[in-house]
MARDREN-6107 format. One line per 5 residues: number of its first residue (from 0); for each residue x, y, z of C-alpha. Coordinates in steps of 0.05 Angstrom, whole numbers, always signed. Example, Ala and Ser with C-alpha at 12.3 -4.5 7.8 and 13.67 -1.06 7.14 Angstrom:
2
0 = +246,-90,+156 | +273,-21,+143
This chain:
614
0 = +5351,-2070,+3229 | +5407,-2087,+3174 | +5418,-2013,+3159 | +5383,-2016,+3094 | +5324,-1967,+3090
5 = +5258,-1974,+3062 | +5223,-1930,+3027 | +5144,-1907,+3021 | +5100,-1962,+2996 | +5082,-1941,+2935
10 = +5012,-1926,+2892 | +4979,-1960,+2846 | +4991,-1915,+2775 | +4958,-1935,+2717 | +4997,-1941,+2655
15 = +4986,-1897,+2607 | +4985,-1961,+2551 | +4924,-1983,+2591 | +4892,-1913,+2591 | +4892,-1916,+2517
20 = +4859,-1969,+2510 | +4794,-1964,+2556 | +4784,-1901,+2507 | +4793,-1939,+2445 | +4745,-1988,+2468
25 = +4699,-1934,+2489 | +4696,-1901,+2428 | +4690,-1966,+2395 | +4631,-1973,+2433 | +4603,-1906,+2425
30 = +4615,-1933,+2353 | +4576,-1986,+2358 | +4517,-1950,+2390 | +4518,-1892,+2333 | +4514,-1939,+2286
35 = +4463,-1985,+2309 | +4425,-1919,+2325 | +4429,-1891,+2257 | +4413,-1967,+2221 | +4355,-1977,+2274
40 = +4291,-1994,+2220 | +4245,-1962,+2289 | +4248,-1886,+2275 | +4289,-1853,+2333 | +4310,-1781,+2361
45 = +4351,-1766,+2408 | +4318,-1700,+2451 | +4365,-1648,+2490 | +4329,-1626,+2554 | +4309,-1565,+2507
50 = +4266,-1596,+2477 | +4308,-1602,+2403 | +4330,-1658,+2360 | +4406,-1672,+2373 | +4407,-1722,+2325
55 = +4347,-1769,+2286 | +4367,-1840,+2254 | +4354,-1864,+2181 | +4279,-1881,+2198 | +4256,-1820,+2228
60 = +4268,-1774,+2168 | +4246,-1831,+2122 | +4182,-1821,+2166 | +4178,-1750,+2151 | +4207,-1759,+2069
65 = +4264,-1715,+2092 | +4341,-1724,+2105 | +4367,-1743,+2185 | +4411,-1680,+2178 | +4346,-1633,+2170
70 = +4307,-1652,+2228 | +4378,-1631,+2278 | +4357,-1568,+2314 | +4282,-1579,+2297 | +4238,-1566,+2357
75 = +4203,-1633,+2374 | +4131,-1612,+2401 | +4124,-1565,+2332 | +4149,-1627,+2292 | +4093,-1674,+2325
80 = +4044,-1632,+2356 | +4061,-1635,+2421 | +4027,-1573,+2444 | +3953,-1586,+2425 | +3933,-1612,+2481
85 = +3960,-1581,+2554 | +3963,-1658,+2587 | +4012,-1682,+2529 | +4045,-1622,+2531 | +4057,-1624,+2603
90 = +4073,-1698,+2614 | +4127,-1685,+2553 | +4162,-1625,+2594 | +4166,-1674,+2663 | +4198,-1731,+2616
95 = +4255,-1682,+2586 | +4260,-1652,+2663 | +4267,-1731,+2683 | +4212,-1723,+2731 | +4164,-1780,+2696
100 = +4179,-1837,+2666 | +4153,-1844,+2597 | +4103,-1797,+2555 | +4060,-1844,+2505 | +4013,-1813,+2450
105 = +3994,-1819,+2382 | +3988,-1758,+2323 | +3973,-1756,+2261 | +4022,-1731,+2216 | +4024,-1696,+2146
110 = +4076,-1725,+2096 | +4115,-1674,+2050 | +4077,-1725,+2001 | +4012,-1700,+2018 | +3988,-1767,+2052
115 = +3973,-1762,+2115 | +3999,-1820,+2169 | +3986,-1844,+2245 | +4046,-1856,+2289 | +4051,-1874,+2357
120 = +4096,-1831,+2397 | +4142,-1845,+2457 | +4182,-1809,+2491 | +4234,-1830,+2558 | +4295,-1810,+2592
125 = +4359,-1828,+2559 | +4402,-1876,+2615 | +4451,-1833,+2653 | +4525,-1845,+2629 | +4575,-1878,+2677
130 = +4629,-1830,+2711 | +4693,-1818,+2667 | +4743,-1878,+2690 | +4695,-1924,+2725 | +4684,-1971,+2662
135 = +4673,-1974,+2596 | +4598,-1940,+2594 | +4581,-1880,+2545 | +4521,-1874,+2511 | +4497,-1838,+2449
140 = +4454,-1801,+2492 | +4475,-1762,+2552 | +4543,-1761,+2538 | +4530,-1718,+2479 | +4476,-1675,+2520
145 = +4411,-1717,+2503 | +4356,-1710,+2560 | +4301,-1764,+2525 | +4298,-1814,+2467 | +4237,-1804,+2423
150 = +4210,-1871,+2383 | +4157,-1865,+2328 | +4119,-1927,+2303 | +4071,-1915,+2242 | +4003,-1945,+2261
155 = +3977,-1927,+2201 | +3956,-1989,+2178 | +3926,-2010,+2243 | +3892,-1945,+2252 | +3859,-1958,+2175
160 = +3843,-2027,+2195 | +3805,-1998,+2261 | +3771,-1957,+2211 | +3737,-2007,+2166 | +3717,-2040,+2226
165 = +3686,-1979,+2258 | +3649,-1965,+2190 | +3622,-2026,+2196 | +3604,-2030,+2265 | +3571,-1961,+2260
170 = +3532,-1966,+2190 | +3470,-2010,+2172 | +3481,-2060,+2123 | +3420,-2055,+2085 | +3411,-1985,+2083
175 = +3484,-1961,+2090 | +3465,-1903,+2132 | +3496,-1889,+2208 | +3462,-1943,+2245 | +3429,-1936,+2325
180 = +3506,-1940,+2352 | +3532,-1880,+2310 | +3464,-1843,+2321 | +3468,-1846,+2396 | +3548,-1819,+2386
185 = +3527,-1761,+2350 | +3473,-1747,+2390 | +3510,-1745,+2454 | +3564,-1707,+2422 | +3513,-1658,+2390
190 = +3478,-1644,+2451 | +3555,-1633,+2494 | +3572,-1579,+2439 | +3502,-1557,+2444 | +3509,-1543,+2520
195 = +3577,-1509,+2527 | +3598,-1483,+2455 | +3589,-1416,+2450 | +3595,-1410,+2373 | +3528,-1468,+2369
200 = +3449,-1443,+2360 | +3456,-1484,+2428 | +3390,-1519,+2407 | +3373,-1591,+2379 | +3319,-1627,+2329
205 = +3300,-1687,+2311 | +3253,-1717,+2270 | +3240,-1789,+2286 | +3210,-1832,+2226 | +3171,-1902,+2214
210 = +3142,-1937,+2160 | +3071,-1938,+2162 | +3046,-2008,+2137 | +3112,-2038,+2126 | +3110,-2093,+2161
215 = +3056,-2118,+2108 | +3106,-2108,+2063 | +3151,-2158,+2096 | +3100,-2207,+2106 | +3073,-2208,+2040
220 = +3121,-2196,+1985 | +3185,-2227,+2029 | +3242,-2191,+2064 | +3279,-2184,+1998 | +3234,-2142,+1973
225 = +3232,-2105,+2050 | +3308,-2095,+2054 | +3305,-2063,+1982 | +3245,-2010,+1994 | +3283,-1993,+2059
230 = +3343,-1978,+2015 | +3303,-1936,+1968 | +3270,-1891,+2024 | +3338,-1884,+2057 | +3367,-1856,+1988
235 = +3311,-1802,+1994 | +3321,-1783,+2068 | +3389,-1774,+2053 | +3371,-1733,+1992 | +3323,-1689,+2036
240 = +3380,-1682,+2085 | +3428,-1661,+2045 | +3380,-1600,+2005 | +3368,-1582,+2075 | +3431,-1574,+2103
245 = +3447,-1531,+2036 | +3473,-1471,+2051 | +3489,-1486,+2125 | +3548,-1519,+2168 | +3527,-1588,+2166
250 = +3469,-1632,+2132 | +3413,-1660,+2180 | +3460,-1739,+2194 | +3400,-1791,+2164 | +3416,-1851,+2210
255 = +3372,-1921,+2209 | +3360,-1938,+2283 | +3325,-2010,+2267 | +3267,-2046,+2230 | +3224,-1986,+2192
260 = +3245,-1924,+2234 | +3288,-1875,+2216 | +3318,-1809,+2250 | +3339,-1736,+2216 | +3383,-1714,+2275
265 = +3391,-1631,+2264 | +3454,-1605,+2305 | +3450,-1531,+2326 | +3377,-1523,+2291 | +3347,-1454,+2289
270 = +3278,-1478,+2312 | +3213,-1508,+2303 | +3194,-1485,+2225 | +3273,-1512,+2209 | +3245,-1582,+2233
275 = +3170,-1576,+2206 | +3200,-1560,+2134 | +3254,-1623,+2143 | +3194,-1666,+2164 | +3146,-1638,+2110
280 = +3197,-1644,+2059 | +3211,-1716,+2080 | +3139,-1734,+2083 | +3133,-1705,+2013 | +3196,-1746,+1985
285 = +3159,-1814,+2009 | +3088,-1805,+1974 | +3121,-1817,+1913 | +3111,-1895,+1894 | +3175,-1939,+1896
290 = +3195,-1983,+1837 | +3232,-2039,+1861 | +3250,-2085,+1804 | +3183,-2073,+1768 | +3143,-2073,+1832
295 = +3112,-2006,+1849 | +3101,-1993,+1924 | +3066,-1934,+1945 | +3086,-1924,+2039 | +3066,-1876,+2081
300 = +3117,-1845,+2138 | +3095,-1819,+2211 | +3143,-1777,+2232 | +3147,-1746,+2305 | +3177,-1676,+2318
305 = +3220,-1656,+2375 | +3259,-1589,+2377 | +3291,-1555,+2441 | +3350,-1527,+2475 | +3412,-1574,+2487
310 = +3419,-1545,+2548 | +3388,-1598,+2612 | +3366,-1647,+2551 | +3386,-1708,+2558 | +3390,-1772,+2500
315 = +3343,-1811,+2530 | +3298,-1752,+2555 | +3308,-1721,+2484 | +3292,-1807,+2449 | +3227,-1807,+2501
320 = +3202,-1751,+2471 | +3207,-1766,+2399 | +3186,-1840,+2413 | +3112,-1804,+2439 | +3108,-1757,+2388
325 = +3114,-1817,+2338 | +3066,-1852,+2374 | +3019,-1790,+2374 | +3027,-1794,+2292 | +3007,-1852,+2289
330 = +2950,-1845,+2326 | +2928,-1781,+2302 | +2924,-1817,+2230 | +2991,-1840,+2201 | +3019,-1808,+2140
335 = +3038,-1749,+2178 | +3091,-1706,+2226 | +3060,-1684,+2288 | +3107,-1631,+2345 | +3121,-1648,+2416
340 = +3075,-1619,+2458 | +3100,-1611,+2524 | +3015,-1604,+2549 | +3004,-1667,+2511 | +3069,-1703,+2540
345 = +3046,-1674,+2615 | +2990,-1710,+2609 | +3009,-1775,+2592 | +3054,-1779,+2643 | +3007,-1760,+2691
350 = +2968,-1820,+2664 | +3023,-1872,+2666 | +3033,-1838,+2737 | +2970,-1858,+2759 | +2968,-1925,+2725
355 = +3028,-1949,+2758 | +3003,-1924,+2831 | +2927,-1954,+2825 | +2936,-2018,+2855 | +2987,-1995,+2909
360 = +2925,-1936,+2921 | +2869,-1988,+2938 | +2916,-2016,+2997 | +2945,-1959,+3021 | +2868,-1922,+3036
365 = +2869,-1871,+2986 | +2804,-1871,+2958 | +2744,-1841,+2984 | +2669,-1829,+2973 | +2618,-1777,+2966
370 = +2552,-1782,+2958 | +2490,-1744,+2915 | +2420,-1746,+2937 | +2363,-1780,+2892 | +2312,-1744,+2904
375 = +2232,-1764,+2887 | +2210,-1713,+2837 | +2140,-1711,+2871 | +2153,-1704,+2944 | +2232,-1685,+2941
380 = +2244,-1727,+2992 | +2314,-1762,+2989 | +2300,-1836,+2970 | +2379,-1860,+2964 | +2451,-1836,+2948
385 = +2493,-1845,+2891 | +2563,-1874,+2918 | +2620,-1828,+2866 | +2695,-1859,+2887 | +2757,-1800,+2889
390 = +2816,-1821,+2900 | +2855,-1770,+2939 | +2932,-1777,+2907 | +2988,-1752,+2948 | +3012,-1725,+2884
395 = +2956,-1689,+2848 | +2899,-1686,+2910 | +2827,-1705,+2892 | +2818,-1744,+2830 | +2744,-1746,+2804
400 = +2726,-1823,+2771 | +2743,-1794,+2689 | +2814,-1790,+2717 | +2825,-1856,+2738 | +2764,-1903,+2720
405 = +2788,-1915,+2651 | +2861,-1932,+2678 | +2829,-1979,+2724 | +2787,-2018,+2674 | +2846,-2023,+2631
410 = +2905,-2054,+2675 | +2841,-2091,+2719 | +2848,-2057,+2780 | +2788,-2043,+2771 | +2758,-2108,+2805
415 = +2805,-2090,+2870 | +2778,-2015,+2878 | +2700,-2039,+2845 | +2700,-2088,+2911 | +2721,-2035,+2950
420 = +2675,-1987,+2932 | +2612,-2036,+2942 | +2643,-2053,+3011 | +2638,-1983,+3036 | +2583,-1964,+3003
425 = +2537,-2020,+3039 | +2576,-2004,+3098 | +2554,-1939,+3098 | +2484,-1950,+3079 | +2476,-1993,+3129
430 = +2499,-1946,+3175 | +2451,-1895,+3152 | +2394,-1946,+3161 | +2410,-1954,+3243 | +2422,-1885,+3259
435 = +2348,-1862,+3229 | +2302,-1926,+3243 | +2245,-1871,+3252 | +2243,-1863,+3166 | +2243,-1906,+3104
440 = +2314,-1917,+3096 | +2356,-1905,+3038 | +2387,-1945,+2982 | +2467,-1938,+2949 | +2469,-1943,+2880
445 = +2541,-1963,+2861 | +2572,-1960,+2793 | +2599,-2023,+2774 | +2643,-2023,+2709 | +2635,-2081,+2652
450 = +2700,-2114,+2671 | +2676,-2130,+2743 | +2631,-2170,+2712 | +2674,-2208,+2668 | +2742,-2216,+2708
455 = +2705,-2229,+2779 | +2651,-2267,+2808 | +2610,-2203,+2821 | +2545,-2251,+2850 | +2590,-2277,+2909
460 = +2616,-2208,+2916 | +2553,-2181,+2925 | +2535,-2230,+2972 | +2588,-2228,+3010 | +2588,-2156,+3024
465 = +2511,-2157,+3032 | +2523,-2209,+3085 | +2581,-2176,+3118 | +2555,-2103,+3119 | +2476,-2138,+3145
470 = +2451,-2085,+3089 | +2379,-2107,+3055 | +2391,-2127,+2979 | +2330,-2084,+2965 | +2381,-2021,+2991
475 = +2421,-2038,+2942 | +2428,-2017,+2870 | +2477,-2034,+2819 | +2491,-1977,+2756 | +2517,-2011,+2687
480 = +2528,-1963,+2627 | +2479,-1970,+2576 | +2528,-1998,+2523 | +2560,-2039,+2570 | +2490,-2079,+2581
485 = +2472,-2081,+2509 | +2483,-2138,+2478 | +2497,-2175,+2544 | +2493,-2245,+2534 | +2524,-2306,+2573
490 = +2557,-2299,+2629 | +2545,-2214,+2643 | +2472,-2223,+2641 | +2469,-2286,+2685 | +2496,-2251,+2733
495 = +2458,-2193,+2725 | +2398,-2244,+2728 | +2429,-2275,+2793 | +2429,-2208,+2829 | +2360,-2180,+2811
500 = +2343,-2255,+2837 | +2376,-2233,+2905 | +2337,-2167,+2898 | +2387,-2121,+2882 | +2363,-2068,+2837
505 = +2395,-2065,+2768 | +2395,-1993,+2737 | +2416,-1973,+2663 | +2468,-1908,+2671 | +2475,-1850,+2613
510 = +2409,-1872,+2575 | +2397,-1849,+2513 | +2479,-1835,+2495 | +2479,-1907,+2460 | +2435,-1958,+2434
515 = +2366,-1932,+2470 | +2331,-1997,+2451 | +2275,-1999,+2504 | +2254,-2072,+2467 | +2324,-2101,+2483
520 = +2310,-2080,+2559 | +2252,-2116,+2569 | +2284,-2174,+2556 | +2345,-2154,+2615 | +2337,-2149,+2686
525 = +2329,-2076,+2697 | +2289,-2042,+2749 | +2314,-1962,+2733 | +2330,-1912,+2670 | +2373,-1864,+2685
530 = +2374,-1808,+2624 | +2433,-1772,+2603 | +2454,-1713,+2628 | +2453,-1682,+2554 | +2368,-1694,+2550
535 = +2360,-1654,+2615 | +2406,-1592,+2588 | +2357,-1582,+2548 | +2304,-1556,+2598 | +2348,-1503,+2628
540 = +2297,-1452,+2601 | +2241,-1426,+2626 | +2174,-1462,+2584 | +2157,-1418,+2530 | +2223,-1371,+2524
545 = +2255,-1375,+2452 | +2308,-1420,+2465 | +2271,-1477,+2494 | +2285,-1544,+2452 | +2224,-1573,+2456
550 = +2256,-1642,+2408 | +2297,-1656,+2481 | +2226,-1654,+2515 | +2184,-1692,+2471 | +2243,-1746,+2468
555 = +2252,-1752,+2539 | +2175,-1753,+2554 | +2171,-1813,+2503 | +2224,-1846,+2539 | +2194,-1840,+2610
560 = +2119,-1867,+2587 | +2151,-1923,+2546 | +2197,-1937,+2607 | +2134,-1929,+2648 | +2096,-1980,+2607
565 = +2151,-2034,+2616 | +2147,-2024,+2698 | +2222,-1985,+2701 | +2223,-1919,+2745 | +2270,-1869,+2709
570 = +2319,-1818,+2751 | +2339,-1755,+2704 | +2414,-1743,+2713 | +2438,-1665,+2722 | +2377,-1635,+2751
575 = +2405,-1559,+2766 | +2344,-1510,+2775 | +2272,-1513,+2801 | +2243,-1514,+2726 | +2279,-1562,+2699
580 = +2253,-1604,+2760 | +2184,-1578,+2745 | +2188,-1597,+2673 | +2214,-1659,+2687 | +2159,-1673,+2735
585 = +2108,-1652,+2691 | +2120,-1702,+2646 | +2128,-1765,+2691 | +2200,-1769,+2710 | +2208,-1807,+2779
590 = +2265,-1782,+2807 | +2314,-1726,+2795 | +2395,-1718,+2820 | +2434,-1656,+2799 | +2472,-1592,+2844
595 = +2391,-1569,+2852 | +2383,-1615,+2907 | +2458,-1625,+2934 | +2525,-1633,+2906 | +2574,-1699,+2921
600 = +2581,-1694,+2986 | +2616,-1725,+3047 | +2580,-1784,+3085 | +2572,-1735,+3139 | +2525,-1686,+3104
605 = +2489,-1740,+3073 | +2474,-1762,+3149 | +2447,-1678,+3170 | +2410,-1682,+3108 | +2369,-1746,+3131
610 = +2364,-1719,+3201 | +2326,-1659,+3171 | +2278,-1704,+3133 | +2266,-1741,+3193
């Protein structure tokens, strides 16, 4: 040590020349930020965490035609309509509470002008400020108490752009009316308010339109000429629509969903009549001819009818509907409306039920057959059956033939369950013929529709099944309606030729409903008459009483001699009580089938009953 002491090391002090001028430069900064703030051209708030304006640049009150100074204090969810929805509103109070990031929305806005404008709003947390001495930071934000910056872009322009585009994805060219897209809009929207607004009728109409004969139009006069009638009738739909909706909330919306058809959607309808009277009025608007550029066109509408509760409809359930009451329209006679009829509709789809399931039935066993007794009118012995198919559906249980048969001929399935019904049948006569040996045994008749013999080799079916089953040809007989074998020429009556070759008998069913031209016959290959149910009816007195119709007699006695003469036996259809059956006997009938002697019954019964005759 030299005797000199030392003293403390001493701190670091800041000057206070150097003090002075990290504030000037902050300020300077702060400046700078105010100033670029206020000459931003995007329109800008700053938001205490209140909720009010603290301060708004140059572009914001321009925005609203007002001065920056007015919109301090304003409170910013009243000043953009924050609070009409609760998500916006919420998502806006976590963004001034810094909890969220950024709150993005867009509101339309009413200028002091009276124009109205779109602007796209967002709102985020202003940066926090650095601590006081650790740099030059500062912001125009925070350090003056702002808790979010709110930016406002006009869209305006964009959003009027969208619209012309909209209009013309949603309108028809041709027609100018709401095309299929906007249709389908409103009608989903309709049927939503329908459903859970409590102020609607909560009910729905619509009356679903076409052209009747206009495709003529088109195809004769050009499309031109098309495009402008469709323009005409859509001026008077929309005329119709609007003095119906006078007086009420909202005009029926007239909308062109493609080609000829239009639609008269009716949102919160008051029921049926409200719909008849649109549709009747609309009917009445289109009688009146068209003059289109000194052409005069007279069309005719079909319109279809559908009015219910919103409430478990559904667009396309609601579109399915309307599409079959057009189609009943049309079919009832054009030029006319015609209501939805749920009966009507239950029906169909029971039919287009069983259409779609025949085939799939055939395979899967679901058909069945009865039999009925033909019994000789002069010794009422039982001389064959009559094989009647059922099909027993898993949906509807037993099915009698006029459910089904017509389905069958139409979609062809009726070949598949016709060879079906000839295999079993021979089966089962067969059967019949080993069990009693000890009597004369007894034939199947089997109906066999007109299409068998047209889509299918019916001769090698036949003889196939004949040689499979072992069953006689003579055993067998083979029912055609009598207007199916009218007129048969070519290929139906050589093979009707071909099988009365083989010795199958060939029998006429439902005489007397059609052409009853015993000459034609003797030209065919028939062996049996059977007479309409409808002659026999006629009997069901006793001879003598008051109401007998002796016309049915004397007819049906002509028939049976003339049949006679040309070697045919005749079987009288419906037989139900013992004088009928003696009437019928009386005058030469051969052979009678009807509930007198035994309803269709199982195979089984048929089998008891020929054990009894034994």
């Amino acid at each position: 040590m030299n005797g000199t002491s030392e003293g403390p090391i001493p701190t670091t002090v800041t000057a206070p020349g150097f003090r002075a001028g990290v504030t000037e430069r902050r300020r300077t900064r702060e400046s700078d930020y105010r100033a670029a703030f206020a000459a931003a051209p995007l329109p800008l708030a700053v938001v205490d965490s209140e909720g009010l304006v603290l301060s708004a640049n140059d572009a914001l009150a321009a925005l609203f035609g007002t001065a920056p100074g007015a919109l301090t204090g304003s409170v910013v969810a009243e000043l953009i309509d924050l609070t009409s929805d609760a998500r916006t509103w919420h998502a806006y109070r976590e963004v001034l509470r810094g909890r969220q990031a950024r709150l993005r929305c867009t509101r339309r806005l009413k200028h002091p002008d009276g124009h109205s404008l779109w602007v796209q709003i967002t709102v985020s947390p202003m940066p926090m400020p650095e601590p006081a001495g650790r740099g030059e930071g500062g912001t125009v934000g925070r350090d003056a108490g702002g808790a979010a910056l709110l930016a406002a872009t006009d869209i305006s322009a964009r959003r009027e752009l969208q619209a012309r585009l909209r209009h013309v994805q949603m309108h028809d060219p041709v027609t100018r009316l709401p095309n299929r897209n906007l249709f389908f809009e409103r009608l989903a929207s309709a049927l939503e308010a329908g459903t859970y607004d409590d102020t609607s009728t909560g009910r729905i109409g619509l009356c679903y339109l076409d052209l009747d004969g206009f495709k003529a139009v088109n195809d004769t006069l050009g499309h031109r000429v098309g495009d402008r009638l469709l323009a005409a009738v859509a001026e008077r739909l929309t005329r119709c629509a609007d003095r119906a909706g006078y007086g009420r909330p909202a005009a029926p919306l007239v909308a062109r969903l493609g080609g000829d058809e239009f639609a008269l959607l009716v949102e919160d309808s008051t029921g049926t009549d409200q719909l008849v009277d649109l549709a009747d009025t609309a009917l009445a608007a289109l009688q009146e001819p068209f003059d289109l550029s000194g052409q005069r066109l007279a069309v005719s509408a079909s319109i279809g009818v559908v009015e219910r509760r919103a409430a478990g409809t559904t667009t396309t359930g609601l579109m399915q509907a309307a599409d079959t009451t057009l189609y009943w329209a049309k079919t009832d006679g054009k030029a006319r409306w015609t209501l939805f009829d749920p009966e009507r509709n239950a029906h169909r789809m029971t039919r287009q039920a069983l259409a779609s399931s025949l085939r799939p039935a055939v395979e899967r066993g679901e058909f069945v057959l009865d039999y009925q007794p033909l019994v000789g009118l002069d010794d009422e012995g039982v001389h064959g059956v009559e094989a009647l198919v059922r099909w027993q559906h898993p949906q509807f249980g037993l099915l009698t033939p006029n459910r089904f048969i017509g389905l069958a001929e139409e979609d062809g399935s009726i070949v598949q369950l016709g060879r079906w019904v000839l295999r079993s049948a021979c089966r089962q006569a067969r059967s019949w013929q080993l069990e009693h040996p000890e009597r004369e045994p007894v034939f199947v008749s089997v109906n066999v529709a007109v299409r068998q013999v047209w889509d299918s080799d019916l001769v090698a079916d036949v003889a196939e099944i004949l040689a499979e089953t072992g069953l006689p040809a003579r055993l067998l007989q083979l029912e055609l309606t009598e207007s199916a074998v009218m007129g048969s020429a070519g290929r139906p009556l050589q093979a009707l030729q071909a099988l009365s070759d083989m010795g199958v008998r060939i029998a006429i069913d439902d005489f007397g409903t059609g052409y009853s031209n015993l000459a034609y016959l003797s030209r065919l290959p028939v062996s049996v008459l059977k007479l309409d149910g409808s002659f026999v009816r006629g009997f069901q007195y006793e001879e003598g009483e008051a109401h007998t119709n002796r016309a049915d007699e004397v007819i049906v006695e002509a028939m049976v001699q003339l049949a006679h003469r040309l070697g045919l036996t005749v079987v009288a259809e419906c037989v139900e009580t013992a004088s009928q059956a003696a009437r019928l006997r009386k005058i030469g009938c051969d052979t009678g089938q009807g509930w007198l002697y035994s309803r269709p019954v199982a195979a089984d019964r048929i089998s008891v009953l020929l054990r009894g005759a034994s």
